[in-house]
N, C-alpha and C positions, 0 to 999 in steps of 0.2 A: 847560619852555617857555622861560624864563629862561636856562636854560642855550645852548640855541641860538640867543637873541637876542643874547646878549651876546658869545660866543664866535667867537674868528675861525677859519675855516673851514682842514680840514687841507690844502686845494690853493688856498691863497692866490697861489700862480705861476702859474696853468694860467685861461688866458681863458675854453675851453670843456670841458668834463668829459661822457662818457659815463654815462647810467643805472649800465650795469655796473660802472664805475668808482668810484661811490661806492658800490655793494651791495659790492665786494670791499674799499672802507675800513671799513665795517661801519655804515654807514650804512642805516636801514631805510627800506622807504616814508613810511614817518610823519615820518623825521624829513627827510627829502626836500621833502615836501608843508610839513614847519613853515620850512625853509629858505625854499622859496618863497614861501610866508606874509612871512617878516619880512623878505622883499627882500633878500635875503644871492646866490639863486639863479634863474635866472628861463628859463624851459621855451621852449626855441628849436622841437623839434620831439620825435615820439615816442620819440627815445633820446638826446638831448641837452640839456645845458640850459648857460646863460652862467651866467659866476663875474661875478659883481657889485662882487664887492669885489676885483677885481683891481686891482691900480696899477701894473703892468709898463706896456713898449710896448706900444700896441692898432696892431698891425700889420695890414693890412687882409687878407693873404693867409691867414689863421688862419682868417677866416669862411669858406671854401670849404670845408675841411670841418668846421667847424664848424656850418654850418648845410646840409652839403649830405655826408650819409652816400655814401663811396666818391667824394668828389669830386674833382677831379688840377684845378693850375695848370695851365692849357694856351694856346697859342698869343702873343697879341704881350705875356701879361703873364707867360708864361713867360718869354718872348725876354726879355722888360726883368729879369726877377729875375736870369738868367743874363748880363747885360749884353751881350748881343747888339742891343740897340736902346736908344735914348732918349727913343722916347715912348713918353709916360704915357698911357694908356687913363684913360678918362674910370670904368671898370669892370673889373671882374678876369673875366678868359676861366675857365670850370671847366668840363671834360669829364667827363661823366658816361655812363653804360651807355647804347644804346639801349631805348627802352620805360622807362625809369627815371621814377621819380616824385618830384618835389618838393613837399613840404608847405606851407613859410617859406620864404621869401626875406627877407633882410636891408632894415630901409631903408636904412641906409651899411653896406660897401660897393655901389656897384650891383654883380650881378653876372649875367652873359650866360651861358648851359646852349648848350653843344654836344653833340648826342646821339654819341657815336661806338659804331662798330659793332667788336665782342667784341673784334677783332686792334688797331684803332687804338687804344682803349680800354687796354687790357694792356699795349703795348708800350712801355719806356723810364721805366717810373716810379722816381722815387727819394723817400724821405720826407726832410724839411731839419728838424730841431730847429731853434728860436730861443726866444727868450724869450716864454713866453706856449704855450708849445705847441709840435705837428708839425704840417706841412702835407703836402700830395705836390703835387709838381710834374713833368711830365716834364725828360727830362734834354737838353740841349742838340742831340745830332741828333734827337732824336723833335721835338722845338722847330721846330726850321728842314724841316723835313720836311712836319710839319703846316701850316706858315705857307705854304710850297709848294702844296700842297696845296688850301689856303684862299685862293691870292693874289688870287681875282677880287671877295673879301670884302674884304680888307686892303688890297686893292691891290699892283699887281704890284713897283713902286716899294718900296716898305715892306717885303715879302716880300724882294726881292732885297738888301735894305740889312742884313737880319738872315744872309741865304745868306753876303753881302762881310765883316762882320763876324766870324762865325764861321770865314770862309777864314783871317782875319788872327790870328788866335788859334794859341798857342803850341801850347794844350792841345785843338787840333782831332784829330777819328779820322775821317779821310775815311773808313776800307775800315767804319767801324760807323753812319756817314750812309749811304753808298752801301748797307749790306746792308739796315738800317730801309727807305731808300726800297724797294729791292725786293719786300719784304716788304709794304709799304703798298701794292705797286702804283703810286708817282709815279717809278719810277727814270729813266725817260723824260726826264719836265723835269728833274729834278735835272740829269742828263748835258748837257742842253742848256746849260744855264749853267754849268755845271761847266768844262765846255770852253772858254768866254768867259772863265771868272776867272782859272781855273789857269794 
């Protein structure tokens, strides 16, 4: 018992750690259960639990899936991770499966569930390493697609300021925007203002 009070833990970098994660360091239930005991680990939800003694940056986008199994950055705090916009959400956007169930939510950061359906869901994920962990975020045309998409939530304004920004980018792929929108079913509006910017 001593042993695990005193001892620093072997994923001292990593914010949030999966159950299976620590049964393949060789850690056992018991010493799972004593970790949580002496405050070293503390049970976010049924396959997760937070590193307590972490001292990295506590980045707020690490809780999406950290607290939210299969969760993806999605929409205006996608757009901002990707620098396609400058406001800050008061909350972090996470798309998750239709019919999907969440247990915990976070008190900080707030964060907003969009149910998307199997295709939006699936399409354009990429995972980002940083310190403290992976996240998944969609990748900048699935970003501006969805925010299309959503503009009557976001506002149409907002939406279009993420569309101008990503025209103005070096490293834009119109023909892989234009085929996502199709596939989303928005290629409609996209083209609409497509035709305006271009």
């Amino acid at each position: 018992m001593k042993k695990i009070k005193d001892s620093k833990i072997l994923f001292a970098q990593q914010k949030f750690i999966k159950t299976k994660e620590l049964l393949d360091m060789g850690y056992s239930y018991y010493l799972i259960n004593r970790m949580v005991d002496f405050g070293k680990i503390k049970k976010v939800n049924g396959t997760t639990f937070e590193n307590l003694e972490y001292d990295g940056e506590d980045n707020d986008l690490l809780y999406a899936s950290g607290y939210i199994d299969d969760g993806i950055v999605c929409l205006m705090s996608a757009a901002v991770y990707h620098g396609l916009s400058t406001f800050r959400p008061y909350r972090i956007d996470v798309a998750i499966r239709q019919k999907s169930k969440v247990s915990t939510l976070p008190e900080w950061p707030n964060i907003s569930l969009y149910y998307f359906s199997e295709k939006r869901y699936s399409t354009g994920v990429k995972n980002v390493m940083i310190e403290g962990g992976v996240f998944r975020v969609y990748d900048m045309e699935k970003t501006v697609c969805d925010l299309l998409a959503y503009r009557n939530k976001f506002g149409i304004e907002d939406s279009l300021s993420v569309l101008k920004n990503y025209i103005a980018r070096e490293d834009r792929n119109i023909d892989k925007l234009i085929d996502y929108a199709e596939k989303l079913r928005s290629k409609a509006i996209l083209m609409k203002y497509l035709e305006v910017l271009l």
